[in-house]
C-alpha positions as CSV (number, residue, x, y, z in Angstrom):
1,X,63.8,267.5,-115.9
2,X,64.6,264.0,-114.3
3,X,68.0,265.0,-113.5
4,X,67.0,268.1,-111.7
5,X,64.4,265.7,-109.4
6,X,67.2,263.4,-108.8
7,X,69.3,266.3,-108.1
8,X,66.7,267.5,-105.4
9,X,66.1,264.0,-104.0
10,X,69.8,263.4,-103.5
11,X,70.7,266.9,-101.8
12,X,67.2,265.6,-99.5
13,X,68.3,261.8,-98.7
14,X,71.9,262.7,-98.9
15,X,72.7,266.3,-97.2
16,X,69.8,267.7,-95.1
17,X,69.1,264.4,-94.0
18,X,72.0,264.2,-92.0
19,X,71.0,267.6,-90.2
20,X,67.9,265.4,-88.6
21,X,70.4,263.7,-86.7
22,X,69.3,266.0,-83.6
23,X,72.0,265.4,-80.7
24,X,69.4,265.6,-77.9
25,X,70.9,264.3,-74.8
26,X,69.2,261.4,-73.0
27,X,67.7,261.3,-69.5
28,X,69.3,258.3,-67.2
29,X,67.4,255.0,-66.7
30,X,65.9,254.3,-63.8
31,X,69.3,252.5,-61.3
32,X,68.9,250.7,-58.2
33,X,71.0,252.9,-55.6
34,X,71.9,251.9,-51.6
35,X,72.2,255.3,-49.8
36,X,74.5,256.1,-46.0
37,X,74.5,259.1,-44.1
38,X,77.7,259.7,-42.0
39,X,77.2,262.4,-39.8
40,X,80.1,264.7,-38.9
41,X,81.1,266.8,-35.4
42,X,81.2,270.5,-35.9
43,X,84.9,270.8,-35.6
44,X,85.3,268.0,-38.8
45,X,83.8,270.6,-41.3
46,X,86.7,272.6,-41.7
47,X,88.7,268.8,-42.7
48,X,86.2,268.5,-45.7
49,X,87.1,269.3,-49.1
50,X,83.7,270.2,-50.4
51,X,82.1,272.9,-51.8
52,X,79.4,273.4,-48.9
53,X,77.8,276.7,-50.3
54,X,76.9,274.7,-53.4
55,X,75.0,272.5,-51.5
56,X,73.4,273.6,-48.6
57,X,70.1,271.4,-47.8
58,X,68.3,270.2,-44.8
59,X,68.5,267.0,-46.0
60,X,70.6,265.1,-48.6
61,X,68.7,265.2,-52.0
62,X,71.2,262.2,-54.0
63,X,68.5,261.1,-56.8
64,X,68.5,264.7,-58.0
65,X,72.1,265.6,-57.1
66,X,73.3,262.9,-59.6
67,X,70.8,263.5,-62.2
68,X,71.4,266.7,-62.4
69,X,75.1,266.4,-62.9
70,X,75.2,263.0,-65.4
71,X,72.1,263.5,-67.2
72,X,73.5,265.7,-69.6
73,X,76.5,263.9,-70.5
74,X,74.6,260.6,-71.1
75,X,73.7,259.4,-74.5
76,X,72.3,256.9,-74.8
77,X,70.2,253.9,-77.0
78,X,68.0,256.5,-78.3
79,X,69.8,258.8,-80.2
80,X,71.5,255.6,-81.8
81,X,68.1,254.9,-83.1
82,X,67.3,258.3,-84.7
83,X,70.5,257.8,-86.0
84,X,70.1,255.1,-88.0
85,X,66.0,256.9,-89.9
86,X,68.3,258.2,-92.7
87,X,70.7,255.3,-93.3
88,X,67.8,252.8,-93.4
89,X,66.0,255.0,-95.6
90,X,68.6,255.2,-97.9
91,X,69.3,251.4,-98.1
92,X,65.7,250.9,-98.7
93,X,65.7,253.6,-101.9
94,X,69.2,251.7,-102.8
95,X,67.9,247.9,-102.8
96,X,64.7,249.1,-105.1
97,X,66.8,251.1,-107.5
98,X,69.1,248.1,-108.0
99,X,67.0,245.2,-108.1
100,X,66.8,243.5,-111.5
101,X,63.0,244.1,-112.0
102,X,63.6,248.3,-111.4
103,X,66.6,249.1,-113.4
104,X,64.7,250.7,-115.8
105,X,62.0,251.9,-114.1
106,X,61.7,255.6,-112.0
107,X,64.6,255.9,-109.6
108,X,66.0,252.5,-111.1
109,X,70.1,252.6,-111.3
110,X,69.7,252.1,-114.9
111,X,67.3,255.4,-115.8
112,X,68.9,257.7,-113.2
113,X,72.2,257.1,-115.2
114,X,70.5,257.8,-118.7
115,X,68.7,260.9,-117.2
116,X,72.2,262.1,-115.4
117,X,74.4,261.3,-118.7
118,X,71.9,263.5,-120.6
119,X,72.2,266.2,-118.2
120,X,76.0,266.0,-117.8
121,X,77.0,264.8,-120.9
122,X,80.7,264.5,-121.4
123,X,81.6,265.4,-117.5
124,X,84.5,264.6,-116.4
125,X,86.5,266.2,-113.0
126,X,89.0,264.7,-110.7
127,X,87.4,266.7,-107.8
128,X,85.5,264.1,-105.7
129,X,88.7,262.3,-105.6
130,X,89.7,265.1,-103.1
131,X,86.0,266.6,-101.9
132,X,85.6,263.7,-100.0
133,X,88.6,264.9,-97.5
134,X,86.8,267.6,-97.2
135,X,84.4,267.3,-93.8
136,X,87.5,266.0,-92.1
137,X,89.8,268.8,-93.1
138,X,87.6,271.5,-92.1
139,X,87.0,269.4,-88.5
140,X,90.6,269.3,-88.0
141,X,91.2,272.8,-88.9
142,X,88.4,273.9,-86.6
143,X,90.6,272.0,-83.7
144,X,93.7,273.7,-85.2
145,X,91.9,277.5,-84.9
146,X,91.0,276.3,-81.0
147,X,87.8,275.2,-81.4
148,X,86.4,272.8,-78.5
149,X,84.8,270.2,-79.9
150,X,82.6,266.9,-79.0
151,X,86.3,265.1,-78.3
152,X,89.7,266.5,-77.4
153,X,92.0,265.8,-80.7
154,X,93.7,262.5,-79.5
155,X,90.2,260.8,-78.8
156,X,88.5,262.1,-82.4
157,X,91.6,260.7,-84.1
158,X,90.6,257.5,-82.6
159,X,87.2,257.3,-83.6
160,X,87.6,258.6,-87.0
161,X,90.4,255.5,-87.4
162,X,88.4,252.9,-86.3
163,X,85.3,254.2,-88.2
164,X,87.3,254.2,-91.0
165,X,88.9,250.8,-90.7
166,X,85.2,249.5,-89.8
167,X,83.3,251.2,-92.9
168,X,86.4,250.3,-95.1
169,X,86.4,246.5,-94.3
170,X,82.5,246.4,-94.8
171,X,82.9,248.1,-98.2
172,X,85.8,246.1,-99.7
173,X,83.4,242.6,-98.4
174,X,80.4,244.2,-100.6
175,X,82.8,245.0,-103.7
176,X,84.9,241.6,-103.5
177,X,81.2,239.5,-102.9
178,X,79.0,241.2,-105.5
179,X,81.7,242.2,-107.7
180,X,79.0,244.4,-110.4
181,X,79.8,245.8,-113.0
182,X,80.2,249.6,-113.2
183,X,78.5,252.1,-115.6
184,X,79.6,251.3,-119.4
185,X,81.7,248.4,-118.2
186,X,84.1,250.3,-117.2
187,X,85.3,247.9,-114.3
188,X,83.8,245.9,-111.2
189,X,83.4,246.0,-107.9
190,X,80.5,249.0,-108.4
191,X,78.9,248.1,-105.5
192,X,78.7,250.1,-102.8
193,X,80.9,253.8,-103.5
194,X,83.8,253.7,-102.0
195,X,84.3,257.1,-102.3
196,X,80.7,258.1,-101.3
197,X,81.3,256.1,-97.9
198,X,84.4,257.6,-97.0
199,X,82.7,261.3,-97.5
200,X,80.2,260.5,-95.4
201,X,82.1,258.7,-92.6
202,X,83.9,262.2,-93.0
203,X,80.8,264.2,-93.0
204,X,79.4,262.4,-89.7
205,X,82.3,262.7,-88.1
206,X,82.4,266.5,-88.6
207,X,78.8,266.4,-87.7
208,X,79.3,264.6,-84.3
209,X,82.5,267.0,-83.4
210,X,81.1,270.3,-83.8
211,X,77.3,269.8,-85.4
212,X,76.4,270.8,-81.6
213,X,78.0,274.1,-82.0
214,X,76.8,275.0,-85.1
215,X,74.4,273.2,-87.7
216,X,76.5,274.9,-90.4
217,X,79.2,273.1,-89.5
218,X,77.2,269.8,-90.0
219,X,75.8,271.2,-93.3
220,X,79.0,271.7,-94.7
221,X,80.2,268.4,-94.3
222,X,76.8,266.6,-95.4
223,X,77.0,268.6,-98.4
224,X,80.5,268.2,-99.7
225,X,79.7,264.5,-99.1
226,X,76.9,264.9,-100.9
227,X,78.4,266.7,-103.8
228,X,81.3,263.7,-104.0
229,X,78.4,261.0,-104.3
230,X,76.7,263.2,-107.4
231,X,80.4,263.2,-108.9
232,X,80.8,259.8,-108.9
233,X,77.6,259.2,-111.2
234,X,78.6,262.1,-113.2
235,X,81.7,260.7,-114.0
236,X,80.2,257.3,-114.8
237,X,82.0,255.6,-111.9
238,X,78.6,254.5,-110.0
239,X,75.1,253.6,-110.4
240,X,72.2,255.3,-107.8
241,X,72.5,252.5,-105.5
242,X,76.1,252.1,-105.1
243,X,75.9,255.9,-104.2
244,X,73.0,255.5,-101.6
245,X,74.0,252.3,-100.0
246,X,77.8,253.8,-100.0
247,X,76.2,256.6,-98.0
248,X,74.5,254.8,-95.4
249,X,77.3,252.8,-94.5
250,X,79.5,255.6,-93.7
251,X,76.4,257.0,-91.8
252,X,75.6,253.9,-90.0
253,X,79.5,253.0,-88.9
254,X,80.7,256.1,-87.7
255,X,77.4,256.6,-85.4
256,X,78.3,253.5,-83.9
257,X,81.6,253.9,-83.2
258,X,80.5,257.1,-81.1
259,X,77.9,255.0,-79.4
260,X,80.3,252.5,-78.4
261,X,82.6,255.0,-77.1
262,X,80.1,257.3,-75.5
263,X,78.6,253.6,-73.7
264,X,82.4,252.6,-72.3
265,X,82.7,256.1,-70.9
266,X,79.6,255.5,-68.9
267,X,80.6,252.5,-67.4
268,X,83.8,253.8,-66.5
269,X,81.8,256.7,-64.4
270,X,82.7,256.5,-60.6
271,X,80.0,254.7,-58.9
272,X,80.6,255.5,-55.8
273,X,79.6,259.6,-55.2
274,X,80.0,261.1,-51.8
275,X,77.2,264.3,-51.3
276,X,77.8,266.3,-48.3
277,X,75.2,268.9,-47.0
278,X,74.4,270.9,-43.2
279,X,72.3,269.3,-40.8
280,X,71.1,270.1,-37.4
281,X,74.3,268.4,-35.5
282,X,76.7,269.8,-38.1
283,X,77.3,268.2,-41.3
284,X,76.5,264.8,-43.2
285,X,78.3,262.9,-46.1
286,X,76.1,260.9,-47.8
287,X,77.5,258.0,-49.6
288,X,75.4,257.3,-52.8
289,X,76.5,253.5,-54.4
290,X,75.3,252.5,-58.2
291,X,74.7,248.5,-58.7
């Protein structure tokens, strides 16, 4: 009965979780901004390259003008937060189940194995070896069937490397510092999953790709990932923690490598925007500046 209530907290912390990572776009902060009007001759109208009919005021409206077209490509410090609820929650459920003094007691690393091993006993399967491949496969093939998603494929290859490379150094620090052992001495370096982070840097990276399209998409991932973290205590490679604290790490990372890159493609916005509209004596350009 344990096993089944780890089973059910796992698939909670571990795969739905992810789902409440909501990608709700962010309104601007408040900028300083220095405002011109140039007013044009009637006869200039015809030299302007702009799309009048779009926007056809009495006067020029700028504050809304560039709301309204960079408000919903902005995302910012906020969503990083919500981000991070999960991964801290699953640190926090990590650091009690392995801490000397809770080994053995509910949730402790030591009486979620016994309880697993008694479930599973004599389970053995290479499949989380490959499972945890899984999220970015299916992301990759979504790109190769046409699917749009968050990135165009040269700039998701990027961030999945470098979340990769950044999850991967953290995790071989942890395993080289603490060095534990694993489950029926069967080796060190336990701590954290190495196979568990790299399934979930896969399955957040699906997530942020195409999770806006469809939940499913992000559901899929989160759950192979989750699947691969279960494997690795049912094969007696991992204790609890190393599979929790393996999970927020490749939750954590990969978020913040899309932050990063979401925060240098705001700075590298124009910010300089020209907003032409009809006046009385013709036509006026107004020159909006960001400092």
């Amino acid at each position: 009965m344990r096993g089944v209530l780890i089973g059910i907290a796992m698939s909670f912390f571990l795969g739905l979780g992810g789902i409440a990572q909501e990608q709700k776009d962010v309104k601007l902060n408040q900028r300083n901004y220095r405002r011109d009007t140039i007013f044009l001759h009637q006869k200039s109208i015809e030299e302007l390259k702009f799309d009048f009919e779009a926007v056809q005021m009495d006067k020029p409206e700028l504050e809304l003008n560039y709301q309204l077209t960079n408000q919903a490509k902005f995302k910012g410090l906020e969503r990083l937060k919500r981000s991070m609820i999960i991964p801290a929650a699953l640190v926090g459920v990590g650091l009690y189940s392995g801490h000397p003094n809770n080994t053995n007691a509910w949730m402790g690393k030591r009486a979620v194995h016994e309880s697993i091993q008694e479930q599973f006993e004599g389970f053995h399967s290479p499949v989380d070896d490959y499972l945890q491949w899984g999220p970015i496969a299916m992301c990759y093939g979504l790109k190769a069937c046409g699917v749009k998603g968050a990135n165009n494929l040269w700039t998701s290859t990027k961030l999945l490397i470098k979340a990769e490379l950044l999850t991967a150094t953290v995790v071989r620090f942890l395993k080289n510092t603490t060095d534990n052992p694993r489950p029926g001495d069967r080796g060190g370096h336990s701590f954290p999953s190495g196979h568990t982070s790299q399934a979930f840097v896969a399955a957040t990276f699906l997530h942020r790709e195409y999770g806006h399209l469809n939940p499913l998409y992000s559901l899929a991932g989160y759950t192979m990932a989750t699947t691969v973290g279960a494997m690795r205590m049912m094969n007696r490679r991992h204790w609890f923690n190393d599979v929790t604290v393996g999970a927020a790490l490749g939750i954590t990372f990969t978020n913040l490598i899309y932050w990063q890159h979401e925060r240098q493609n705001d700075k590298k916005k124009r910010k300089l925007a020209a907003i032409p509209s009809f006046t009385s004596k013709g036509a006026a350009v107004s020159m909006l500046m960001q400092f």
